[in-house]
GUDO-118565 format. One line per 5 residues: number of its first residue (from 1); their letters; for each residue x, y, z of N, C-alpha, C. Coordinates in nm, 3 decimals, padded with zeros to 5 digits. Layout:
BEGIN
NUM) A) X/Y/Z/X/Y/Z/X/Y/Z ~ ...
***
This chain:
BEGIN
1) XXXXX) 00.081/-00.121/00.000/00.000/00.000/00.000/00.085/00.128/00.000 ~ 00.268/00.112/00.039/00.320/00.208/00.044/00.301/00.326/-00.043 ~ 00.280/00.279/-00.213/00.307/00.346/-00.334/00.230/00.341/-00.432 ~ 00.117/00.253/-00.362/00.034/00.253/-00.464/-00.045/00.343/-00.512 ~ -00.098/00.443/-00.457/-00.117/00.530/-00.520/-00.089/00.650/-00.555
6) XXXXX) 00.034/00.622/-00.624/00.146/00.713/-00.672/00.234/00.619/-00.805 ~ 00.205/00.454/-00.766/00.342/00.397/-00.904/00.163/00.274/-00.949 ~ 00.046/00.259/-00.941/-00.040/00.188/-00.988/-00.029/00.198/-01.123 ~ 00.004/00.313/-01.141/-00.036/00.350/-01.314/00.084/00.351/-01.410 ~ 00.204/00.300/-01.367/00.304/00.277/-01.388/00.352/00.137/-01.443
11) XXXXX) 00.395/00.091/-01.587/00.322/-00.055/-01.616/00.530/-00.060/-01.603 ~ 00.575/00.005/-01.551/00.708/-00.022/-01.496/00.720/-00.103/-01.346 ~ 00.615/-00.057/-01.310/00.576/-00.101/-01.147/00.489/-00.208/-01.109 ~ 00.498/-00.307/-01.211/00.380/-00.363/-01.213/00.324/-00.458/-01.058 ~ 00.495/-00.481/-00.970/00.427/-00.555/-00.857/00.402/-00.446/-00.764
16) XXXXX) 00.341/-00.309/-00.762/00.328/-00.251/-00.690/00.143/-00.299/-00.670 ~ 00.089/-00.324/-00.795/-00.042/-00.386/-00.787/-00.069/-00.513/-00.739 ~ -00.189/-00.565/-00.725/-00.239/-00.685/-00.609/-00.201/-00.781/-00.720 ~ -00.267/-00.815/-00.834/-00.237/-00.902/-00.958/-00.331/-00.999/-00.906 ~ -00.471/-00.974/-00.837/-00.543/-01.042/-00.734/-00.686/-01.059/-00.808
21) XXXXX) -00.683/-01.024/-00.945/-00.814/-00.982/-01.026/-00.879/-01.097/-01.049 ~ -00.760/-01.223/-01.083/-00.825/-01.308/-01.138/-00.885/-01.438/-01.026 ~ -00.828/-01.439/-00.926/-00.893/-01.484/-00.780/-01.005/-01.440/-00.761 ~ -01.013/-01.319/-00.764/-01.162/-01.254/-00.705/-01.231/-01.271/-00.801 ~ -01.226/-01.262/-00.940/-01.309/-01.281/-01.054/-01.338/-01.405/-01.034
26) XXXXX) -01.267/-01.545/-00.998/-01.310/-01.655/-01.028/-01.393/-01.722/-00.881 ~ -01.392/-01.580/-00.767/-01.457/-01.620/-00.668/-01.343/-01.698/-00.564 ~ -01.216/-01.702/-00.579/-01.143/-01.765/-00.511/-01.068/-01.700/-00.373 ~ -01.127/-01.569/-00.402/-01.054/-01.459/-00.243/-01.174/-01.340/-00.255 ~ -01.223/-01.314/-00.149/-01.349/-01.206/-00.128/-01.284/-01.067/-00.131
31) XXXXX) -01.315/-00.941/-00.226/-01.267/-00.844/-00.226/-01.279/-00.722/-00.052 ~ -01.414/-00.846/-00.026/-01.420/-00.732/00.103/-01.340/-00.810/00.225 ~ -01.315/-00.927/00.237/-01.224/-00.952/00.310/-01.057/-00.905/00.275 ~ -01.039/-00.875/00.115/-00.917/-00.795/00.093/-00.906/-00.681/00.163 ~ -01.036/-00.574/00.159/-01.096/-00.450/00.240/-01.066/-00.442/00.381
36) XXXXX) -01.088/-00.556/00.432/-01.109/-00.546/00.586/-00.939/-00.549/00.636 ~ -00.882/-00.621/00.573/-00.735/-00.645/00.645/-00.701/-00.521/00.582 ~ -00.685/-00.503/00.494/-00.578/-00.358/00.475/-00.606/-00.276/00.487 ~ -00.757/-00.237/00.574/-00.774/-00.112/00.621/-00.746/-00.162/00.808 ~ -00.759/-00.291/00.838/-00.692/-00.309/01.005/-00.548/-00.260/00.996
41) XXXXX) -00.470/-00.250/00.897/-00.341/-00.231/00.919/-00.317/-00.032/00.975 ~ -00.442/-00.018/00.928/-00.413/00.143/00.981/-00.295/00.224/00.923 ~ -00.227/00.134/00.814/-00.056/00.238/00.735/-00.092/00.278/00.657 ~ -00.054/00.361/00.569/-00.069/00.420/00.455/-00.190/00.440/00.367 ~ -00.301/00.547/00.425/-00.405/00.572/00.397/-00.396/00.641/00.238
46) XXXXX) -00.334/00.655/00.199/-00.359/00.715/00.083/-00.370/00.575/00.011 ~ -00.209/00.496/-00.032/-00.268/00.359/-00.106/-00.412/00.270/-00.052 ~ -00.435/00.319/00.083/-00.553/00.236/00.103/-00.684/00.285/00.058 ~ -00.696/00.392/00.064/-00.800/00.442/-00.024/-00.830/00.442/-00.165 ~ -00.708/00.453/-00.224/-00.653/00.426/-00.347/-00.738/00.250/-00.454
51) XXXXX) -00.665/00.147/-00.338/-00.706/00.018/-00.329/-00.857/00.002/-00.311 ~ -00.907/00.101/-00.276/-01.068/00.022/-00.185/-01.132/00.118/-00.280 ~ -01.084/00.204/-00.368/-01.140/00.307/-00.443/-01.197/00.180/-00.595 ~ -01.063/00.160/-00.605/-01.086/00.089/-00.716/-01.093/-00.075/-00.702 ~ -01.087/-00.103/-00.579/-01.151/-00.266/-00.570/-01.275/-00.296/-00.530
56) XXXXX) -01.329/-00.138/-00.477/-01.515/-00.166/-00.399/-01.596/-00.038/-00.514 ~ -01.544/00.036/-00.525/-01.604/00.162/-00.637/-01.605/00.158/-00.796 ~ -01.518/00.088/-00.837/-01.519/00.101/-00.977/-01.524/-00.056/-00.988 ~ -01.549/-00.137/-00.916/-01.557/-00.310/-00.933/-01.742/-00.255/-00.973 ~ -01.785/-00.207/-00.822/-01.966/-00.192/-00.810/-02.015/-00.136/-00.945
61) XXXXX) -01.944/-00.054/-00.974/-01.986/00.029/-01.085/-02.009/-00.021/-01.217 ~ -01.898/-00.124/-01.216/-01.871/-00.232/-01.333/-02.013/-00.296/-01.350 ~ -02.004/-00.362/-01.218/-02.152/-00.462/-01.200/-02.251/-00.440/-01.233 ~ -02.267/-00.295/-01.215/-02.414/-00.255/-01.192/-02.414/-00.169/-01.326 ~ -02.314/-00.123/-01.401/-02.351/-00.129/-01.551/-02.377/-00.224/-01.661
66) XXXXX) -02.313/-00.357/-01.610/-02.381/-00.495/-01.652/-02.498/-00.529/-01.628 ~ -02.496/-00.526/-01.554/-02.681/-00.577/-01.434/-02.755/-00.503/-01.531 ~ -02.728/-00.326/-01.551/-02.857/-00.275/-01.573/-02.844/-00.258/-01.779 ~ -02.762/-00.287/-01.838/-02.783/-00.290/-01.942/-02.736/-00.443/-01.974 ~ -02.843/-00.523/-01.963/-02.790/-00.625/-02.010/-02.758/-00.682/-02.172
71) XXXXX) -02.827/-00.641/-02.287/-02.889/-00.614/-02.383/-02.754/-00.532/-02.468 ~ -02.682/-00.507/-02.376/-02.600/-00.417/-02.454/-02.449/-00.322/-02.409 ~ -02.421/-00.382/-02.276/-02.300/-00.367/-02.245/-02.161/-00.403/-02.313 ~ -02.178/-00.516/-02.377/-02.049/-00.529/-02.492/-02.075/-00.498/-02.619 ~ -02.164/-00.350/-02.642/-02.198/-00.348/-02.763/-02.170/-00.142/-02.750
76) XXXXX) -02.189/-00.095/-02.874/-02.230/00.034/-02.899/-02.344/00.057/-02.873 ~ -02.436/-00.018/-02.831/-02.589/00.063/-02.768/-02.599/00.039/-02.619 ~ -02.485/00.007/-02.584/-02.473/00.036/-02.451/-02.410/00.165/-02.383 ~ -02.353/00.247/-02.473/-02.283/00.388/-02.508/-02.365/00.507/-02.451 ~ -02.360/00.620/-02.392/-02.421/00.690/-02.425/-02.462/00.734/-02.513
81) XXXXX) -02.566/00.847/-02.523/-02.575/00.902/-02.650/-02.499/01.017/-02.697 ~ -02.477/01.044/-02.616/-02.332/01.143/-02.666/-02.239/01.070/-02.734 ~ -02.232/00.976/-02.666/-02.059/00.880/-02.686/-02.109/00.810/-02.874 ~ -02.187/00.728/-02.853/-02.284/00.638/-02.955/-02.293/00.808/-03.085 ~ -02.373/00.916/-03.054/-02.325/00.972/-03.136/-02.217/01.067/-03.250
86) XXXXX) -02.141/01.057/-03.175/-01.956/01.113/-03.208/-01.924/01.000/-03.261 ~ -01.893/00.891/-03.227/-01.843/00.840/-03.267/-01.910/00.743/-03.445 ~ -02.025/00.756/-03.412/-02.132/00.721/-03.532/-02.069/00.835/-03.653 ~ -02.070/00.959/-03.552/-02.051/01.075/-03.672/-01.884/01.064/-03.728 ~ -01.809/00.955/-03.661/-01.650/01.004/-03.695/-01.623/00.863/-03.754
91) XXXXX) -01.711/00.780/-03.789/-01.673/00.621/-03.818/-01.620/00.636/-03.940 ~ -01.648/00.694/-04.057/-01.558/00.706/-04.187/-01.488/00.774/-04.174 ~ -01.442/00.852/-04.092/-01.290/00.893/-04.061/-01.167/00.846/-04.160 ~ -01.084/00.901/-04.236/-00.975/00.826/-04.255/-00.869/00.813/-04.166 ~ -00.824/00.675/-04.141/-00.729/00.620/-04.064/-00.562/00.617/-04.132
96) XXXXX) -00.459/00.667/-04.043/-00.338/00.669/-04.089/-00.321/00.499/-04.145 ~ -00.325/00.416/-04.004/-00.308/00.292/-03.998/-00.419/00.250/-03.976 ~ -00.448/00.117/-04.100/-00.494/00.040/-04.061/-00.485/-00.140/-04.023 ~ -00.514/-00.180/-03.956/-00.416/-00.336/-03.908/-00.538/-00.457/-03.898 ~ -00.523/-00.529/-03.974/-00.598/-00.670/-03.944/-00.622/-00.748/-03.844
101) XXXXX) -00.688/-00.803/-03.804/-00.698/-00.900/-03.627/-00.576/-00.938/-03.615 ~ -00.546/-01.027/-03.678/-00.411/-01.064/-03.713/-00.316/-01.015/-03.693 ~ -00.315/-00.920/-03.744/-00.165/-00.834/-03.684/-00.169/-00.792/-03.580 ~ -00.260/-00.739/-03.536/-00.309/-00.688/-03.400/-00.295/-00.802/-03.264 ~ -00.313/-00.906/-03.303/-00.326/-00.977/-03.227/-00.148/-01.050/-03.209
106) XXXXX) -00.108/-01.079/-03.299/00.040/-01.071/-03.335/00.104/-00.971/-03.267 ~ 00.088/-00.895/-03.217/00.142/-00.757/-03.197/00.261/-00.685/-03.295 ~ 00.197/-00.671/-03.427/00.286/-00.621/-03.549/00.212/-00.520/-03.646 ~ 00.305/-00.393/-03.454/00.179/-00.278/-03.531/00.354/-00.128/-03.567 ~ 00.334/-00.074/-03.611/00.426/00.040/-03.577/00.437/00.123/-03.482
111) XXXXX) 00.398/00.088/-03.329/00.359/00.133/-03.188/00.449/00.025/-03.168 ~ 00.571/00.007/-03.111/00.633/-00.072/-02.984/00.540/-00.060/-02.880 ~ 00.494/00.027/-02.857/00.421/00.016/-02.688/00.328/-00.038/-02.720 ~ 00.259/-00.031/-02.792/00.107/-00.084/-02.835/00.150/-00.264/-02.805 ~ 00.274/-00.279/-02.950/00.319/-00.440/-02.935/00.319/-00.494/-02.775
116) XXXXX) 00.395/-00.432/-02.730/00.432/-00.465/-02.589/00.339/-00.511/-02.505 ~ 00.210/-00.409/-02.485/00.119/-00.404/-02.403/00.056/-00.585/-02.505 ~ 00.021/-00.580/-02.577/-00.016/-00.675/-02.647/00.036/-00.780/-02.653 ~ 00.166/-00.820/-02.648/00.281/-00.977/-02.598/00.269/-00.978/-02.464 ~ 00.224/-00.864/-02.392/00.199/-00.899/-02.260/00.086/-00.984/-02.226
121) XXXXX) -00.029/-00.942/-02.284/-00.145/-00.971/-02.229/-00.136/-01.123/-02.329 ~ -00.104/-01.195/-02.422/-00.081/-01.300/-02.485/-00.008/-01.390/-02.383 ~ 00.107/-01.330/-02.358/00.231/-01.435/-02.252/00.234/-01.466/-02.141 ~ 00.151/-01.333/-02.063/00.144/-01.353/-01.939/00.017/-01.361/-01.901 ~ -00.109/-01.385/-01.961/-00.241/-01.383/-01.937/-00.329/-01.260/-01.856
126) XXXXX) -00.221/-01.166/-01.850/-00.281/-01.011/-01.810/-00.255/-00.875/-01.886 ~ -00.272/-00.768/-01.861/-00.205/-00.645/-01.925/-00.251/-00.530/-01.842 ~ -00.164/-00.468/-01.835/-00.135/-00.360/-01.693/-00.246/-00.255/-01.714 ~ -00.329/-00.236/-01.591/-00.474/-00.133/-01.617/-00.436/-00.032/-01.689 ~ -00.309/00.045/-01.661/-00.267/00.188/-01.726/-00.267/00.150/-01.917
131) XXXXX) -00.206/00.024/-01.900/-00.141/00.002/-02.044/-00.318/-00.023/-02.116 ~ -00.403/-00.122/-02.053/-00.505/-00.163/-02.100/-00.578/-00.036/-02.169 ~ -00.573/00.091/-02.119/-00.660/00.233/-02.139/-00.609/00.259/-02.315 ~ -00.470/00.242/-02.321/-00.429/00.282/-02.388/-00.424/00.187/-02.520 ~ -00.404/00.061/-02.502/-00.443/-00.027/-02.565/-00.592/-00.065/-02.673
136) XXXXX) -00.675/-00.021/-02.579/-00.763/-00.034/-02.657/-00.816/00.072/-02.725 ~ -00.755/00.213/-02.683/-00.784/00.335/-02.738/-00.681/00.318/-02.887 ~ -00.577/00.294/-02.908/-00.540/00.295/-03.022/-00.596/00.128/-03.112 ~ -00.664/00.046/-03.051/-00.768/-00.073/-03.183/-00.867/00.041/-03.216 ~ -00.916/00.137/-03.139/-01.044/00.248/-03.200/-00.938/00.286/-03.304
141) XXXXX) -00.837/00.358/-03.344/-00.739/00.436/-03.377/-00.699/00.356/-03.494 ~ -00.706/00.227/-03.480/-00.649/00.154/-03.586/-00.769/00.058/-03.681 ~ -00.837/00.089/-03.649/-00.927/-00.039/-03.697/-01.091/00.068/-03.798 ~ -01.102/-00.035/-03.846/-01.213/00.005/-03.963/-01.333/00.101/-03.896 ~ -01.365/00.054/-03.786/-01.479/00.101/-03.755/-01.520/00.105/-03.551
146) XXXXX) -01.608/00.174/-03.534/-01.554/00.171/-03.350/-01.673/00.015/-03.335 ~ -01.770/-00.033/-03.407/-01.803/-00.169/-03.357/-01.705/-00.262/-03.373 ~ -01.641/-00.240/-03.474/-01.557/-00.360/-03.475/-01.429/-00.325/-03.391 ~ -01.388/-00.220/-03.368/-01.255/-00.232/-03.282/-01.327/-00.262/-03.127 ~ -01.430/-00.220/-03.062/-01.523/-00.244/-02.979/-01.484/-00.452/-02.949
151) XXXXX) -01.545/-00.512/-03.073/-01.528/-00.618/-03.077/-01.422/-00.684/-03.045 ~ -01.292/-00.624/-03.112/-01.197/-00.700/-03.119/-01.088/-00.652/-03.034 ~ -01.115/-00.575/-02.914/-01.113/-00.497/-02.783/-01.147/-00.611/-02.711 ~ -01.245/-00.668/-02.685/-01.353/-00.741/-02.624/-01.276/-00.939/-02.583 ~ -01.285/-00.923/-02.722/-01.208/-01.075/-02.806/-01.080/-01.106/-02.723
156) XXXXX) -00.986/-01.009/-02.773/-00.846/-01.044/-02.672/-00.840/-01.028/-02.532 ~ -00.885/-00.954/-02.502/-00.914/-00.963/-02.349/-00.948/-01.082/-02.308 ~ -01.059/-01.097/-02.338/-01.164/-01.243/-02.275/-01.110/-01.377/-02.338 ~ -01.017/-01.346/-02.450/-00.959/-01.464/-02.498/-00.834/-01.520/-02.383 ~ -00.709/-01.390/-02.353/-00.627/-01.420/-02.329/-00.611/-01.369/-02.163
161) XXXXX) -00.695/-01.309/-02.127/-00.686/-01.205/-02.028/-00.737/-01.331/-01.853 ~ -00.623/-01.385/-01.804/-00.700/-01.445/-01.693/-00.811/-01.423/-01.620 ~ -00.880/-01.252/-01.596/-00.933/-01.191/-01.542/-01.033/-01.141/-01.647 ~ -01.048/-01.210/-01.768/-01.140/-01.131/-01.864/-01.295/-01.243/-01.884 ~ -01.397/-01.153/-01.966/-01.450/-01.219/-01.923/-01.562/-01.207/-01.830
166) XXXXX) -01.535/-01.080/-01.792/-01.672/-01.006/-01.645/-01.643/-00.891/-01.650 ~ -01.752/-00.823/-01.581/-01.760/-00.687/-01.594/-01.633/-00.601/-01.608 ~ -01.580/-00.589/-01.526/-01.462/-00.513/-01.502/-01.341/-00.505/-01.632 ~ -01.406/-00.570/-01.736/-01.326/-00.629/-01.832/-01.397/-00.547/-01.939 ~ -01.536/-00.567/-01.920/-01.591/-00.550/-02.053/-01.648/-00.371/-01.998
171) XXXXX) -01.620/-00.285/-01.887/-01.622/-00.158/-01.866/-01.526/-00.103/-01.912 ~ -01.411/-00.201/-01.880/-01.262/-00.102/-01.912/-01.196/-00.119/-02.066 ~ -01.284/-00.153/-02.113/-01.259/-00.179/-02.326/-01.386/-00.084/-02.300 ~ -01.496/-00.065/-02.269/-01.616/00.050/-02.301/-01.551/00.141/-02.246 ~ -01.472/00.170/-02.162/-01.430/00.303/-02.108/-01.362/00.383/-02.217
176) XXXXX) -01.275/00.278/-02.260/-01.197/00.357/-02.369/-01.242/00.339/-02.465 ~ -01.306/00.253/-02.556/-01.394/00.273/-02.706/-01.496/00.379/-02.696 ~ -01.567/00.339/-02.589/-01.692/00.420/-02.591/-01.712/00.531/-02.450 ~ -01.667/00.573/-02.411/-01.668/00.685/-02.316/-01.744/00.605/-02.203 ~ -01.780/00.501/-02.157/-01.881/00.458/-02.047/-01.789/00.492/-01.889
181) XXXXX) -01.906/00.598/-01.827/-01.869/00.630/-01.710/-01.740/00.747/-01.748 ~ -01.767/00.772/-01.825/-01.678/00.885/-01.881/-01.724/01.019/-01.938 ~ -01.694/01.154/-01.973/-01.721/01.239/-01.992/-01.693/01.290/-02.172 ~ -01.758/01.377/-02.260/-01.730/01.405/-02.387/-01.603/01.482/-02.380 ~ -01.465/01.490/-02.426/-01.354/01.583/-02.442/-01.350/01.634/-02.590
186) XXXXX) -01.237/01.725/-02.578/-01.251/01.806/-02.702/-01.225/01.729/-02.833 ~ -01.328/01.761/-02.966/-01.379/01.642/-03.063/-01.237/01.669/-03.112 ~ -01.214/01.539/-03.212/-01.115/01.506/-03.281/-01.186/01.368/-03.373 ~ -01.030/01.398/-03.510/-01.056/01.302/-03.592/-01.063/01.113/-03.513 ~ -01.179/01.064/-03.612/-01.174/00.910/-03.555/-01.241/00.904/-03.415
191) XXXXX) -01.172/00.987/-03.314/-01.254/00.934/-03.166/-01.359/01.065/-03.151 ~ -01.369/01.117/-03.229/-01.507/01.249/-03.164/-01.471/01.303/-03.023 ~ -01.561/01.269/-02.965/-01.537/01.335/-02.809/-01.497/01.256/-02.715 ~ -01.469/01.129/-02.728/-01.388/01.026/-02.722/-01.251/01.060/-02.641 ~ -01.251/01.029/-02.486/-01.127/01.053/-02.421/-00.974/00.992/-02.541
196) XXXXX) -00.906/01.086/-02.561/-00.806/01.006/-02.645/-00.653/01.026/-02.584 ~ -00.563/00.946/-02.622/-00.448/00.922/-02.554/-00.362/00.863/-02.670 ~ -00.246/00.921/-02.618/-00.097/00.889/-02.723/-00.001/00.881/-02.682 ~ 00.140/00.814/-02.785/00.258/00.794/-02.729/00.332/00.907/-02.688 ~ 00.304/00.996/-02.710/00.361/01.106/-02.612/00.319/01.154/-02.487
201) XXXXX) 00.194/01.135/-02.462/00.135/01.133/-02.324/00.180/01.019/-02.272 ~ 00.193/00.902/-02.319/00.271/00.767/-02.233/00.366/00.792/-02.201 ~ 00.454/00.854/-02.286/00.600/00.910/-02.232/00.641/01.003/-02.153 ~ 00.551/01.105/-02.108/00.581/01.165/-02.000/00.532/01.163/-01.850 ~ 00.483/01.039/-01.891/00.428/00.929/-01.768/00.486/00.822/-01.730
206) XXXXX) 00.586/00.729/-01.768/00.670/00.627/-01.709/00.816/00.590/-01.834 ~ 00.860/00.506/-01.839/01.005/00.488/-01.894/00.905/00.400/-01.982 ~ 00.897/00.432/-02.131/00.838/00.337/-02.227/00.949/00.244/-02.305 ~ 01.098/00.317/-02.277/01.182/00.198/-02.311/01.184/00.093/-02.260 ~ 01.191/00.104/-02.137/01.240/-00.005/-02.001/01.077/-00.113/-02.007
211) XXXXX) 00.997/-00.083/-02.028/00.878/-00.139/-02.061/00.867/-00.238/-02.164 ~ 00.878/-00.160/-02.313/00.928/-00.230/-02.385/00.971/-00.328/-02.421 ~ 01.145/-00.294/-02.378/01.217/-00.401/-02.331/01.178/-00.583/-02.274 ~ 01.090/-00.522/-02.240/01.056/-00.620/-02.109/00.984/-00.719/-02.244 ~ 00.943/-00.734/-02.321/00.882/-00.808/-02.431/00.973/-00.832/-02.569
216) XXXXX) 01.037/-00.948/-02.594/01.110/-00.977/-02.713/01.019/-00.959/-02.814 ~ 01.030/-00.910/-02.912/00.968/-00.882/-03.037/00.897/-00.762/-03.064 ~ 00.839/-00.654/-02.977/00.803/-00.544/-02.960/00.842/-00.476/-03.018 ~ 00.992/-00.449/-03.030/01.048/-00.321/-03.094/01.043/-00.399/-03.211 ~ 01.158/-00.492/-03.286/01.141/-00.527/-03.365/00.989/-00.537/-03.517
221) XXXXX) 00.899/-00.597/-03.429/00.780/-00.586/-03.492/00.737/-00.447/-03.532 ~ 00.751/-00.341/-03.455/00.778/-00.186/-03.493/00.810/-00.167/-03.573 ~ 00.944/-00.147/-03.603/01.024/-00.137/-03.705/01.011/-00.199/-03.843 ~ 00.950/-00.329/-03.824/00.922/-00.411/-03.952/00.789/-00.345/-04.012 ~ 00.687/-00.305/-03.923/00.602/-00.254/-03.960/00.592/-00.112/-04.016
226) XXXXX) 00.655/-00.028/-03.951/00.699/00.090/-04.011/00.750/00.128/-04.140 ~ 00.812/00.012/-04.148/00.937/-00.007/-04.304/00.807/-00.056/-04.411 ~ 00.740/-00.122/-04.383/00.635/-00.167/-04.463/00.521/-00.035/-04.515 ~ 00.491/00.027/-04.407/00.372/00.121/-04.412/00.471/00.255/-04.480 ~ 00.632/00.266/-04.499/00.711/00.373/-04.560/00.695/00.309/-04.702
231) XXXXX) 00.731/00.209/-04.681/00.717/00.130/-04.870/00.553/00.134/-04.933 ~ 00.444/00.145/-04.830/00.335/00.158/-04.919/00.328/00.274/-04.971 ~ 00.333/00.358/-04.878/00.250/00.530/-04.843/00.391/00.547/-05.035 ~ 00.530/00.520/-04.994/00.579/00.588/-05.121/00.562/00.483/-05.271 ~ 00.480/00.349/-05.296/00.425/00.336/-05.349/00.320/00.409/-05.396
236) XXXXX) 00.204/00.422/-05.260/00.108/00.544/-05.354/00.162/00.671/-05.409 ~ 00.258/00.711/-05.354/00.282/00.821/-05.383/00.374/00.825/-05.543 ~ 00.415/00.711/-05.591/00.458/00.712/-05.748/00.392/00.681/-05.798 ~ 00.267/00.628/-05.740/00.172/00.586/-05.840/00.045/00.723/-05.881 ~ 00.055/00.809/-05.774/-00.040/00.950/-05.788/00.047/01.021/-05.852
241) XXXXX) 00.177/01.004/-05.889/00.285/01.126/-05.946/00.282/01.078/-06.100 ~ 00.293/00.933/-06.124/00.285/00.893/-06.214/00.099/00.930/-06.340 ~ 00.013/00.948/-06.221/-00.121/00.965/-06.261/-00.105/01.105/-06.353 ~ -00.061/01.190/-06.233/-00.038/01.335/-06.290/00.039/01.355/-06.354 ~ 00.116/01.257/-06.423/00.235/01.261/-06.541/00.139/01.270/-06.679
246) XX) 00.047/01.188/-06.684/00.016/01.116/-06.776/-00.095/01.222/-06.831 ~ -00.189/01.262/-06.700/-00.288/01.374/-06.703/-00.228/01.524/-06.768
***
């Protein structure tokens, strides 16, 4: 509890968190008996509030946005209408990148961090809450359309995710696809009013090398991908020079 709420959001720090999600999800340790001992300890009230914030407040919240939309919690009509409409209005958006399940799921995107967060949640059957926000905000970012990145948000989680699979899973892919329990921010291309987040905001938030690192193939897959998406973009681009030759 020393640091936790100060290094939680830190996917450098990762044993500063309980890693206790998938016990309690499967019913194997009671979150309020987690509650009761680490608030008898009487130390460090800030991580303890911190902990009970987000193991009794945003667990309930989860629940009880399942409970009450049943019909439509892993879907876009479970969205607000704010959220459901921005994003309706930004779905033909053109996309810099776009990436197949496949690759995505591969983690062979031109984002190292993206890869990373993604060989994580494959290898180790989890992926760090901070990293998860961000994760699924760039499948909106990368993918055809917000139902289907919605979907395939949904998919890897619950495929690979020990803890996926229940609410808390399927709020925190709606948090970031679809604004749920979230507020409209200033509109932009692709996400509308859509809380949005990037590799430069990651970076002035924890060591994204040292992170990285931590996953063989991450950078690499970057780089391969990058070199690919430089060889298309200047394909089109002799092939539109060549158009206007001819014109």
């Amino acid at each position: 509890m020393q640091t936790f709420d100060t290094l939680r959001n830190d996917p450098n720090h990762s044993a500063v968190c309980t890693n206790l999600s998938p016990y309690i999800n499967h019913g194997q340790i009671s979150f309020q008996r987690l509650t009761l001992k680490v608030r008898a300890l009487k130390t460090h009230p800030n991580g303890t509030a911190a902990f009970i914030e987000e193991g009794v407040v945003h667990r309930e919240l989860s629940d009880n946005f399942v409970y009450y939309t049943p019909d439509g919690y892993d879907s876009l009509e479970g969205a607000a209408d704010w959220a459901r409409e921005t994003l309706e209005l930004h779905a033909q958006d053109e996309r810099e990148h776009l990436y197949t399940w496949r690759e995505l799921e591969r983690g062979e995107t031109h984002d190292d961090l993206w890869d990373a967060g993604q060989l994580q949640l494959v290898r180790e059957g989890g992926l760090h809450g901070f990293m998860r926000m961000y994760w699924a905000k760039k499948i909106l970012e990368w993918t055809i359309s917000p139902s289907y990145a919605l979907a395939t948000a949904q998919y890897f989680n619950d495929r690979y995710a020990y803890d996926g699979n229940d609410p808390n899973g399927f709020v925190g892919v709606g948090w970031s696809i679809m604004g749920i329990h979230d507020m409209g921010w200033k509109e932009r291309p692709i996400f509308g009013k859509i809380r949005y987040m990037n590799y430069v905001g990651c970076k002035r938030k924890f060591k994204i090398d040292s992170f990285v690192a931590r996953y063989k193939g991450a950078k690499e897959n970057a780089i391969k991908a990058e070199r690919a998406a430089t060889v298309e973009r200047k394909s089109e681009s002799d092939s539109l020079s060549g158009k206007k030759r001819k014109a």
